[in-house]
SELUM-618953 format. One record per residue: chain; x, y, z of N, C-alpha, C, CB in turn; residue in three letters; residue number from 1. Coordinates in pm, 1 decimal. Glycine has a CB too. Layout:
<recs>
   chaine      neast     nnorth        nup     caeast    canorth       caup      ceast     cnorth        cup     cbeast    cbnorth       cbup   residu   num
        A          X          Y          Z          X          Y          Z          X          Y          Z          X          Y          Z      ala   NUM
...
</recs>
This chain:
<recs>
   chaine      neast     nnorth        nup     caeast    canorth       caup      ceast     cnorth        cup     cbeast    cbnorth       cbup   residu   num
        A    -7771.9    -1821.4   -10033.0    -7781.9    -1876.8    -9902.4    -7720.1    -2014.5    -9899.1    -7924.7    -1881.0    -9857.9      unk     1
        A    -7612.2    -2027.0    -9932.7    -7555.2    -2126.7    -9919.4    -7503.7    -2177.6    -9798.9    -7484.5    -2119.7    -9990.0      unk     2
        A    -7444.9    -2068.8    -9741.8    -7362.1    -2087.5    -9587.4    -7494.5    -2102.6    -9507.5    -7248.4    -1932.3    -9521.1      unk     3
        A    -7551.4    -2212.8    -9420.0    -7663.3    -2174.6    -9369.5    -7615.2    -2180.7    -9229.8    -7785.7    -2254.8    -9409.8      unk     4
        A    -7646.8    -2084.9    -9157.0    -7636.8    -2093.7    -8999.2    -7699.1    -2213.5    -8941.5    -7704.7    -1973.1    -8930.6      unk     5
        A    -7645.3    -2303.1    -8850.7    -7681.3    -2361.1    -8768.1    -7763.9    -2319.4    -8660.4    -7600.7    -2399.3    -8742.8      unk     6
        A    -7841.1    -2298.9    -8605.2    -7924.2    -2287.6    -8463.9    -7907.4    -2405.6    -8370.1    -8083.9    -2276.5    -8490.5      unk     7
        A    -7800.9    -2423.5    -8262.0    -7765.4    -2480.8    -8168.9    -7829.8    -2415.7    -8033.1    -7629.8    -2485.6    -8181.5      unk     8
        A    -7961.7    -2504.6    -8015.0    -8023.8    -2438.0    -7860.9    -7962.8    -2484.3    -7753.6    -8175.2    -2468.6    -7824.4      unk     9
        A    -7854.6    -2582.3    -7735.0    -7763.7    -2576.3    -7646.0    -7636.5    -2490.7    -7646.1    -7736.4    -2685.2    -7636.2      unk    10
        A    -7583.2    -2481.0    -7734.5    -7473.6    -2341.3    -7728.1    -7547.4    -2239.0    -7712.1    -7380.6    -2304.2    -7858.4      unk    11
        A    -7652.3    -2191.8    -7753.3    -7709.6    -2091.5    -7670.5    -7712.4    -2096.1    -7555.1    -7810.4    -2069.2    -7689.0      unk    12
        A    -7813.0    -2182.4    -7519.7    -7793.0    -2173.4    -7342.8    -7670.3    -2178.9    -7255.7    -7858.3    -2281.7    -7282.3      unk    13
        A    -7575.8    -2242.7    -7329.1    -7440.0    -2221.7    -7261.3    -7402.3    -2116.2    -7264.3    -7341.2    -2284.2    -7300.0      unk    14
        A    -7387.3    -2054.7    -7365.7    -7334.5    -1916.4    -7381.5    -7424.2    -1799.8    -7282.7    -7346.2    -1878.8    -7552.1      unk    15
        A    -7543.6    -1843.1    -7249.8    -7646.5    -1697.0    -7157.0    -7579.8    -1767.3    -7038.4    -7880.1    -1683.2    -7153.8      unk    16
        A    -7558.2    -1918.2    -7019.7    -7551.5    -1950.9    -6885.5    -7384.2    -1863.6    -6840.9    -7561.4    -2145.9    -6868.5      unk    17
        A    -7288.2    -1870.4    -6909.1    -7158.3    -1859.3    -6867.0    -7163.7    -1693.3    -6883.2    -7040.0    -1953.7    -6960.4      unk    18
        A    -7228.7    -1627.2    -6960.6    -7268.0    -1463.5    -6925.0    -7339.2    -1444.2    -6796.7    -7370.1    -1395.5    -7037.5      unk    19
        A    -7428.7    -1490.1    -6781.3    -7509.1    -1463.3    -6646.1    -7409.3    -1514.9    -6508.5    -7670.8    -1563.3    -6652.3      unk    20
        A    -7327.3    -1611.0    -6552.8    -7267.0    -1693.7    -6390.5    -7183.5    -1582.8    -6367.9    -7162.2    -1871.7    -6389.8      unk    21
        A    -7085.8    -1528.9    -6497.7    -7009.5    -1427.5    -6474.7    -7026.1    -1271.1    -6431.8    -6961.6    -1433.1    -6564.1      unk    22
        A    -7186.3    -1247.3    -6450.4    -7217.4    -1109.7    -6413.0    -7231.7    -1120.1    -6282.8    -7333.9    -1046.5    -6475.6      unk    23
        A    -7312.4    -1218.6    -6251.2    -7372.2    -1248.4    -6114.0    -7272.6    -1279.3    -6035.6    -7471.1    -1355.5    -6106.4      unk    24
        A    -7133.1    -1329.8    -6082.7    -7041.2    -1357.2    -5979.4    -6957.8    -1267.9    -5930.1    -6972.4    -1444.9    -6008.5      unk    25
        A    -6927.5    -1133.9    -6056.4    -6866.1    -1046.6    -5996.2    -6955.9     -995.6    -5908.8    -6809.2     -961.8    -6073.2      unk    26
        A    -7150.9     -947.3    -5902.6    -7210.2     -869.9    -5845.6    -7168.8     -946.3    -5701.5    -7356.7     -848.1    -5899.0      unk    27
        A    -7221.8    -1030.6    -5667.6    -7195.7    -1101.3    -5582.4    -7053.1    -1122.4    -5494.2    -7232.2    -1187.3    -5637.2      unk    28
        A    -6967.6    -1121.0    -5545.5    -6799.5    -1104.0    -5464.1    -6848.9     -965.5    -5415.5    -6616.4    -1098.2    -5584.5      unk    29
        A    -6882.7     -879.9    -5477.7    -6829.5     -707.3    -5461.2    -6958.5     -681.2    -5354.2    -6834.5     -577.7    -5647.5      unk    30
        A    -7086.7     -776.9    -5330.9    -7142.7     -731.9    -5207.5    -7114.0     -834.5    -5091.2    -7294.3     -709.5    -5226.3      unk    31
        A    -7035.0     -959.6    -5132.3    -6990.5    -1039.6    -4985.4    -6889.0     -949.5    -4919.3    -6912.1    -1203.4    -5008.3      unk    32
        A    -6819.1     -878.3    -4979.2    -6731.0     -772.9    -4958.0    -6765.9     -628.5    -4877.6    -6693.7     -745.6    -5085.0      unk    33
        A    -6881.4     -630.0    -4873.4    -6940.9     -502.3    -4763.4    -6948.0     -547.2    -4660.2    -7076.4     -436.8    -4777.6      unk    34
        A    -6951.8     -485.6    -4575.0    -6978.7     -490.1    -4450.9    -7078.1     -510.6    -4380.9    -6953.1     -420.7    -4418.9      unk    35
        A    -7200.7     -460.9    -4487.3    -7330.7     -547.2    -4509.8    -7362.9     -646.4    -4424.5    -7331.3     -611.5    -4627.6      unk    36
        A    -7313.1     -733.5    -4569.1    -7318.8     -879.5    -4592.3    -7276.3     -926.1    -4466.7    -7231.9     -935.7    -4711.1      unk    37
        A    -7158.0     -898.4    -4434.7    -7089.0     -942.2    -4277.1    -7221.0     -899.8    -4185.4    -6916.1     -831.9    -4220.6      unk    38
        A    -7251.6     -834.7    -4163.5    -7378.0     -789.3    -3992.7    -7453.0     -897.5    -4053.1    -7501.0     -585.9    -3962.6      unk    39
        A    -7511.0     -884.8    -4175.3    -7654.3     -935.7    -4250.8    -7637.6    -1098.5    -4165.9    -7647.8     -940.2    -4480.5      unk    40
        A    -7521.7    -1191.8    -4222.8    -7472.4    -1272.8    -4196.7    -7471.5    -1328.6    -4037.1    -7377.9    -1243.0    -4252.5      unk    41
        A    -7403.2    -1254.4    -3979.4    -7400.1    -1263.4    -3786.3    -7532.2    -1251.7    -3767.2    -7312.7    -1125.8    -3680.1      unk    42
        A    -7667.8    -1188.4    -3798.8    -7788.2    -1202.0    -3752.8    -7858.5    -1301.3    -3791.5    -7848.3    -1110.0    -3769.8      unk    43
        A    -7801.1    -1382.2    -3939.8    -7846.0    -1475.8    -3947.8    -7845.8    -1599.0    -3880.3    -7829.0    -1480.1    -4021.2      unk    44
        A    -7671.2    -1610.4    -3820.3    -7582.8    -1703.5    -3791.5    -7704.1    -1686.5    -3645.6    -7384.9    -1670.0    -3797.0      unk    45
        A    -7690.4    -1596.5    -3524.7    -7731.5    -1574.6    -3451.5    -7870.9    -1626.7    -3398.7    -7708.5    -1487.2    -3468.8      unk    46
        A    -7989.1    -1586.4    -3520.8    -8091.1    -1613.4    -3525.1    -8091.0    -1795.8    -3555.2    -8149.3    -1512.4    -3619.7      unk    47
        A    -8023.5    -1836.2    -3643.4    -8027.5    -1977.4    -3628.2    -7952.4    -2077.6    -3467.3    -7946.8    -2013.7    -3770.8      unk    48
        A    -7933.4    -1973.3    -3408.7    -7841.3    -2056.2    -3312.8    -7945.7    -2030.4    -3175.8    -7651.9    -1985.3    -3295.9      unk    49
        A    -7992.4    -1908.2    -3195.0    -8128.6    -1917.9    -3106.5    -8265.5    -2006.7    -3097.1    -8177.2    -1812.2    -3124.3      unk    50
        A    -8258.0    -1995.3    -3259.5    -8335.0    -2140.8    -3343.4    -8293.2    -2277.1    -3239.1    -8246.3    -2176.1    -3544.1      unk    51
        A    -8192.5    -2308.7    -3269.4    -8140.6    -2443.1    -3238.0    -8170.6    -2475.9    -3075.7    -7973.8    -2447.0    -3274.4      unk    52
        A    -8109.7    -2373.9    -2978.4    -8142.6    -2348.9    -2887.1    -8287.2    -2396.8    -2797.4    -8121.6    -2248.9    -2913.9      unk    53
        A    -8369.8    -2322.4    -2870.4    -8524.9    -2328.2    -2846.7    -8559.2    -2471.9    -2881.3    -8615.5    -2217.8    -2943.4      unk    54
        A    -8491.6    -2500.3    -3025.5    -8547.5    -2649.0    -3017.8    -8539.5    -2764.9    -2952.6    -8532.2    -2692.5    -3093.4      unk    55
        A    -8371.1    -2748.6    -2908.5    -8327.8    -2855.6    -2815.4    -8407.8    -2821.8    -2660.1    -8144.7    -2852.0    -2805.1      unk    56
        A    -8416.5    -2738.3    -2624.0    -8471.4    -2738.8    -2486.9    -8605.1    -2773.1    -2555.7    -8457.9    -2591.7    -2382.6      unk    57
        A    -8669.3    -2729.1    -2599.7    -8821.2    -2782.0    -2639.2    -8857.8    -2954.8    -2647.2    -8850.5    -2719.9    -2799.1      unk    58
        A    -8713.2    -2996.0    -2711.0    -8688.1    -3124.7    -2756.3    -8675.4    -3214.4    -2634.8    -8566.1    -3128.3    -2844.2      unk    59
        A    -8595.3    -3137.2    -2520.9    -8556.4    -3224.3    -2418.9    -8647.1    -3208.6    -2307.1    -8419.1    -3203.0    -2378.8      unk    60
        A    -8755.8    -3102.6    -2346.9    -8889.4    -3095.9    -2221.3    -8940.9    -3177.7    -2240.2    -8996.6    -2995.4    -2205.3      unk    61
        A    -8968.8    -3193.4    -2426.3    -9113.9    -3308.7    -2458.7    -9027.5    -3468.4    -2424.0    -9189.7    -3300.8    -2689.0      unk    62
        A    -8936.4    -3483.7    -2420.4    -8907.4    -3639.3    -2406.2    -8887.2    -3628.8    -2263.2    -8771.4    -3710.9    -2495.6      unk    63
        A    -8893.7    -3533.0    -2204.5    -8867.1    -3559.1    -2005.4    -9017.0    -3574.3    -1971.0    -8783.4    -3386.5    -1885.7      unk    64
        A    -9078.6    -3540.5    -2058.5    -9268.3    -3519.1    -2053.4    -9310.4    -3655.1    -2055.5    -9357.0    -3429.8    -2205.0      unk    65
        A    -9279.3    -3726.3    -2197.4    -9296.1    -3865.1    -2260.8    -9179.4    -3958.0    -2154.0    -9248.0    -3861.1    -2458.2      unk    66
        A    -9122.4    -3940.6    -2094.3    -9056.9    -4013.7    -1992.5    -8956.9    -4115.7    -2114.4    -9186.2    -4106.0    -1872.5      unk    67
        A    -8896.7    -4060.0    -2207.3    -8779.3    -4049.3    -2272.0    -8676.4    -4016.8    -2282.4    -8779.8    -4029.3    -2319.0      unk    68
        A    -8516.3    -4105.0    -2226.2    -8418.0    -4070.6    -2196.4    -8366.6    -3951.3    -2336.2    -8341.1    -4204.7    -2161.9      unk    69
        A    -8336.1    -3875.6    -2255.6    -8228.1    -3751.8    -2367.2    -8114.3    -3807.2    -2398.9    -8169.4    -3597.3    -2296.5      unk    70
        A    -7999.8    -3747.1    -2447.1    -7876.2    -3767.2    -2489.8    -7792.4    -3749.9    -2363.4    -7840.8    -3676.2    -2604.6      unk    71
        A    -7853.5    -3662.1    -2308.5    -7784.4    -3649.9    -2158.0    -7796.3    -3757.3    -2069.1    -7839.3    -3538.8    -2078.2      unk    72
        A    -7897.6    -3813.5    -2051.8    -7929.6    -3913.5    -2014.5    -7870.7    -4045.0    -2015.4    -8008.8    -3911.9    -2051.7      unk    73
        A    -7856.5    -4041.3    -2165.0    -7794.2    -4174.7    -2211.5    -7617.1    -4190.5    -2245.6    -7876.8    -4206.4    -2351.3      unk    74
        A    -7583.7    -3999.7    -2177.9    -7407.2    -4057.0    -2196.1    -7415.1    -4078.8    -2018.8    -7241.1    -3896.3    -2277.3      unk    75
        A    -7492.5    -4005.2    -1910.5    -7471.8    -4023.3    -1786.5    -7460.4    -4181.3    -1749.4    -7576.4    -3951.8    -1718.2      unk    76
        A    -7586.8    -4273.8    -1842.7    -7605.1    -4398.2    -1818.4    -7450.0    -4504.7    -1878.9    -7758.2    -4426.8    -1895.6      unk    77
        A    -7393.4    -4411.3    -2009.3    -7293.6    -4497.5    -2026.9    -7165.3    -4484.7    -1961.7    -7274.9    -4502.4    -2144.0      unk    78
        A    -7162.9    -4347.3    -1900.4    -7041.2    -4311.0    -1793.4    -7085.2    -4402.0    -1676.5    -7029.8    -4131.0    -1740.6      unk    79
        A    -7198.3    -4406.2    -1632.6    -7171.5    -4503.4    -1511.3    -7170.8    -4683.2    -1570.3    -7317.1    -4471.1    -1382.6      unk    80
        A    -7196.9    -4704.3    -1661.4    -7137.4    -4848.3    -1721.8    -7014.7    -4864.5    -1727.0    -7168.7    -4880.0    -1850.8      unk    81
        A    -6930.6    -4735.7    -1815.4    -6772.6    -4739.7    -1791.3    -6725.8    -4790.9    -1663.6    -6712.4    -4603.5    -1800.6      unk    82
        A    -6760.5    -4700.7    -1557.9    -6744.6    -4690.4    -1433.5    -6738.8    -4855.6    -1354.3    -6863.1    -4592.1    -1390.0      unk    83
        A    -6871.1    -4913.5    -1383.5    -6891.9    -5013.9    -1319.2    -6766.5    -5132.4    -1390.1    -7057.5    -5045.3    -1332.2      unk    84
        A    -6791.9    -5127.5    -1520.9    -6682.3    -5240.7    -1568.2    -6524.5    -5198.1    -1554.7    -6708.3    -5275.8    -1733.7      unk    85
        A    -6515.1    -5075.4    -1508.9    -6365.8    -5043.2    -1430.9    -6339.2    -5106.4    -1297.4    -6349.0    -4886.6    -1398.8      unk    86
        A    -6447.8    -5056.6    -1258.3    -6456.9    -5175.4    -1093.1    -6434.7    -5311.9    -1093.3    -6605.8    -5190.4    -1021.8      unk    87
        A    -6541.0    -5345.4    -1199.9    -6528.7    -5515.3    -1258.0    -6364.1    -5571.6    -1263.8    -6597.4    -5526.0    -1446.7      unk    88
        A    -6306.8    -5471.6    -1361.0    -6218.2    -5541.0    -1397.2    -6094.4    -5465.9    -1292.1    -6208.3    -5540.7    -1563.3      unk    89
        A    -6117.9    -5435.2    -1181.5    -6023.5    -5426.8    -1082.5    -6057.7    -5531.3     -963.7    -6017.6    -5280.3    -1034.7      unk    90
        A    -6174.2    -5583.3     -989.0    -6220.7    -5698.0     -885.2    -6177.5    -5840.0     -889.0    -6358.9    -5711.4     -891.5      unk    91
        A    -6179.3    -5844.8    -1033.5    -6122.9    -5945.9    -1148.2    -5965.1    -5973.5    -1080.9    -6118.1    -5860.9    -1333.6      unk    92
        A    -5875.5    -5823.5    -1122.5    -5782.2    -5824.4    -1098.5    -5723.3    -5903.5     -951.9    -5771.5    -5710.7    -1121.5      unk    93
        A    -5789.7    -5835.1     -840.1    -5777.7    -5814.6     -669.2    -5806.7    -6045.0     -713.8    -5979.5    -5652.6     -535.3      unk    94
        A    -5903.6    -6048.2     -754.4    -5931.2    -6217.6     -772.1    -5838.1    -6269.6     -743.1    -5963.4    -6280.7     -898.2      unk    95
        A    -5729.7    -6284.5     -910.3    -5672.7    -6319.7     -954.1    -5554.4    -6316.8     -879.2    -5689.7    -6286.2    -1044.6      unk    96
        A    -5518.7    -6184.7     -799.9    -5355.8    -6202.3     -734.2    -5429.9    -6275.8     -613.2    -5238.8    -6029.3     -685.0      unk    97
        A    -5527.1    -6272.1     -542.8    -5557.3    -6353.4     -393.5    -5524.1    -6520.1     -412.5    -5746.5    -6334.9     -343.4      unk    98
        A    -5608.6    -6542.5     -545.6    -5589.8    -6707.4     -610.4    -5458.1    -6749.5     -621.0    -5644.6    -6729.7     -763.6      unk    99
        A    -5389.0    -6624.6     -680.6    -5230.1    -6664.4     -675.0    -5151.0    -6664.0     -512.3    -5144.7    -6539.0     -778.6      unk   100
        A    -5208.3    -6597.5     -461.7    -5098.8    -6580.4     -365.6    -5162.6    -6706.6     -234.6    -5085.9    -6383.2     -307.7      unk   101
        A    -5297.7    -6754.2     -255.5    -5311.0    -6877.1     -181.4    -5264.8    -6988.1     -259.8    -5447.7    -6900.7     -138.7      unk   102
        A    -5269.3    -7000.6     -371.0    -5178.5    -7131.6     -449.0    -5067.3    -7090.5     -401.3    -5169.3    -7152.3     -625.9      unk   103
        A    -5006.2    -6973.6     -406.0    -4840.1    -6959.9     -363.3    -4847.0    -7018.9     -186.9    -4770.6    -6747.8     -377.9      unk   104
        A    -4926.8    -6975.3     -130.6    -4967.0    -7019.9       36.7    -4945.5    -7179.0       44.0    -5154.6    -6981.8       85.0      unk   105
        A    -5013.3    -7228.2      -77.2    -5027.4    -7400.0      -17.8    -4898.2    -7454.2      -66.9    -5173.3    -7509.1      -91.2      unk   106
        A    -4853.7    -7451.0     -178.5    -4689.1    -7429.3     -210.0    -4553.5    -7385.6      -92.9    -4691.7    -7303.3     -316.0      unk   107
        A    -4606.1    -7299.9      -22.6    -4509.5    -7273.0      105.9    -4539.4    -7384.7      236.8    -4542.6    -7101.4      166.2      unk   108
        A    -4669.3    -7379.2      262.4    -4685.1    -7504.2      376.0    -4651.9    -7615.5      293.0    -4846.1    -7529.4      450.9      unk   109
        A    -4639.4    -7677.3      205.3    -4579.6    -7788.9      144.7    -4424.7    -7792.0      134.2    -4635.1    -7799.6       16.2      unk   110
        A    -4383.1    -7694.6      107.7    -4198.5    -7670.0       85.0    -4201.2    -7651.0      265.0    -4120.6    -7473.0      -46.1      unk   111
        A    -4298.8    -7575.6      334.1    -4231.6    -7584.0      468.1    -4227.1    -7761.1      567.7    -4329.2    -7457.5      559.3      unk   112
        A    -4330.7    -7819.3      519.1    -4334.0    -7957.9      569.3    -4215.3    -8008.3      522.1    -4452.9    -8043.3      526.4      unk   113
        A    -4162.7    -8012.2      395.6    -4088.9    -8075.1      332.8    -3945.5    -8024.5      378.0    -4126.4    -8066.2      198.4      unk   114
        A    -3917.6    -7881.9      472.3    -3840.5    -7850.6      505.4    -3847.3    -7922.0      698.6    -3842.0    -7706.0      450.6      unk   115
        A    -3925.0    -7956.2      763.3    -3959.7    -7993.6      865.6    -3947.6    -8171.3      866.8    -4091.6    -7926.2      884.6      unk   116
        A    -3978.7    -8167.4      788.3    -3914.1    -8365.0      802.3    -3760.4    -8339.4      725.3    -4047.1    -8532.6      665.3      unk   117
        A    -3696.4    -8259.6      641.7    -3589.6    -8239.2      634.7    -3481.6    -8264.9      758.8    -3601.1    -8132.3      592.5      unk   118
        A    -3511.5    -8119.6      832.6    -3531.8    -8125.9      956.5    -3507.0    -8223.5     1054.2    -3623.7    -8106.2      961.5      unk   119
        A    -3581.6    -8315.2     1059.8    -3643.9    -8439.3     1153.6    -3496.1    -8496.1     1115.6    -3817.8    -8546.0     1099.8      unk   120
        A    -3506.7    -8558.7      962.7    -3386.2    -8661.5      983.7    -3310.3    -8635.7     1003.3    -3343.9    -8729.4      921.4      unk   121
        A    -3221.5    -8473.2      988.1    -3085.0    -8455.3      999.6    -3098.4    -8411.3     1148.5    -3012.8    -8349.6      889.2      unk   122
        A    -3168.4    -8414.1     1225.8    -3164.5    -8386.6     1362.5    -3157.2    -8568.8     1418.6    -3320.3    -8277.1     1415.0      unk   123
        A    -3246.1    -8610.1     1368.3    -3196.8    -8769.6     1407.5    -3056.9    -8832.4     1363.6    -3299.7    -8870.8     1341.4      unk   124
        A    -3060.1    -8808.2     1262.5    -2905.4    -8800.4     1221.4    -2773.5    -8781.7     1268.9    -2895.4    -8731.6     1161.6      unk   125
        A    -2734.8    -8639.6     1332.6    -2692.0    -8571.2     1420.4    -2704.5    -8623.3     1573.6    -2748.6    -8459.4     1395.4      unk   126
        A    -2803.8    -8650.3     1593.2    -2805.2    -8750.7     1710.0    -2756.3    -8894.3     1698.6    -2936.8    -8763.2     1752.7      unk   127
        A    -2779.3    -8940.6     1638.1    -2660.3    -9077.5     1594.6    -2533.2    -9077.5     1613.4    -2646.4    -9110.0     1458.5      unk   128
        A    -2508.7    -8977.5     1502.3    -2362.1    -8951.9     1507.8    -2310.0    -8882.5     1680.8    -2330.5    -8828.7     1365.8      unk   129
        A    -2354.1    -8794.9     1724.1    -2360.7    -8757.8     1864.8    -2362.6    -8888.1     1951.0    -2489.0    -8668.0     1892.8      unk   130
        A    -2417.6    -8955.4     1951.9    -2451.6    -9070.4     2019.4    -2338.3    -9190.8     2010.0    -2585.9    -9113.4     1963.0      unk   131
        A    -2253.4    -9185.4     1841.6    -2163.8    -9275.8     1842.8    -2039.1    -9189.8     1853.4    -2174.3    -9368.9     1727.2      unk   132
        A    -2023.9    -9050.5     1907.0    -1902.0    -9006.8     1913.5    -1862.9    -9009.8     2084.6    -1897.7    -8860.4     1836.9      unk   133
        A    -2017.4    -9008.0     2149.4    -2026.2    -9078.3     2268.4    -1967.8    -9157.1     2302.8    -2103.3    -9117.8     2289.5      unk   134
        A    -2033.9    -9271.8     2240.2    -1973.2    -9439.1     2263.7    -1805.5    -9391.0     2240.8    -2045.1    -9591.1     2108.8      unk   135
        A    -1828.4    -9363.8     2148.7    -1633.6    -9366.2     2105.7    -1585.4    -9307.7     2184.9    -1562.4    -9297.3     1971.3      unk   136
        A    -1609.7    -9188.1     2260.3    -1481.1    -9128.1     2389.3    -1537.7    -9185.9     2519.4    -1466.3    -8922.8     2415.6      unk   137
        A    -1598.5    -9265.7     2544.7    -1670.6    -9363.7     2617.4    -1526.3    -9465.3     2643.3    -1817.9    -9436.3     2519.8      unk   138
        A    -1547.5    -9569.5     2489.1    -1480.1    -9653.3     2482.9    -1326.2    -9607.3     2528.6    -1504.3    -9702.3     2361.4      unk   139
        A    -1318.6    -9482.0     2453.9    -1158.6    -9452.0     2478.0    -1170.8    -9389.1     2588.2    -1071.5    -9364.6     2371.4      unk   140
        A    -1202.9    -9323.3     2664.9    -1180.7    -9302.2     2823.5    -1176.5    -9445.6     2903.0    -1312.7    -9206.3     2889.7      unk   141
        A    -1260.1    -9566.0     2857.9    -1247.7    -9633.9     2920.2    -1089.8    -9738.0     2903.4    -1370.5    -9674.6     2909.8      unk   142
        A    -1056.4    -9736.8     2765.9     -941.3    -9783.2     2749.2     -845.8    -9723.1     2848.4     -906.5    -9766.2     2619.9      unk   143
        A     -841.3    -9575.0     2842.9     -766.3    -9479.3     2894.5     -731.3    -9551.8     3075.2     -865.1    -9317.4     2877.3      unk   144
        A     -832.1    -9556.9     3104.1     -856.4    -9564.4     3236.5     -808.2    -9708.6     3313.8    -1004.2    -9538.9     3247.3      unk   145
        A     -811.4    -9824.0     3217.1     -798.8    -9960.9     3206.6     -628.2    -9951.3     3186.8     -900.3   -10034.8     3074.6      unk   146
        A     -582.3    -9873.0     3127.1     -438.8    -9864.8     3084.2     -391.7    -9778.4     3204.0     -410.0    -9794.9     2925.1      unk   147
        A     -460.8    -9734.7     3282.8     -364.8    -9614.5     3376.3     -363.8    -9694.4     3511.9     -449.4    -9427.6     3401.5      unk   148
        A     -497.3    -9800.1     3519.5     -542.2    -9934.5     3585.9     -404.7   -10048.1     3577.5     -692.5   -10000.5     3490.9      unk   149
        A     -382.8   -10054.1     3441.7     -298.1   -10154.3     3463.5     -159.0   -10112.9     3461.5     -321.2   -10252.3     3375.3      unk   150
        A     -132.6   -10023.4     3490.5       -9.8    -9969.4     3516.8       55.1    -9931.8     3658.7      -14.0    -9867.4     3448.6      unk   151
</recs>
């Protein structure tokens, strides 16, 4: 007895574990594979979705009971927040061009005054000059007349 066997209780268990994963995995492929398994499956799927069902309405009686907003509740409340700060910020907006367009307002009655005494002097102006082109065919009609006089 020289050669003595080792007893490794972990390679054992590895070795039953990787026999058993492999029996059980073919059994297992070859009944997900019936048609079975498929119905078995949809009644499960089904039955949990009826599950879910029941709970949420159950869920959303007892907090309408307890006078506790639902989820419904609380996106209706944030759709009309959206809502309101859309308004906000179109009110904001409507502000902002009125502010501009009366600063642009007091800017025009100022350029229009400034166009109105413009105005003023070159109309006084114009009358001057009118006034001395007067005198001047004045003077020269009167020359005119003094010369046709002394002739």
């Amino acid at each position: 007895m020289t050669q003595q066997k080792n007893l490794n209780p972990l390679e054992l268990w590895k070795d039953f574990y990787n026999q058993s994963e492999s029996y059980w995995s073919n059994v297992l492929d070859e009944k997900i594979k019936e048609e079975f398994f498929s119905e078995w499956m949809g009644k499960v799927l089904e039955t949990n979705l009826l599950f879910k069902k029941m709970l949420d309405e159950t869920t959303e009686s007892y907090l309408t009971q307890v006078n506790i907003p639902t989820r419904n509740d609380l996106s209706n409340i944030a759709s009309l927040i959206i809502n309101a700060d859309s308004k906000l910020d179109n009110l904001e907006e409507l502000i902002e061009e009125t502010t501009t367009n009366q600063v642009n307002q007091v800017e025009m009655k100022r350029e229009m005054t400034r166009v109105k005494n413009d105005i003023k002097n070159l109309d006084s102006k114009l009358n001057e000059i009118v006034t001395l082109l007067n005198e001047k065919s004045n003077t020269g009609n009167a020359k005119k007349t003094a010369e046709k006089q002394n002739k």
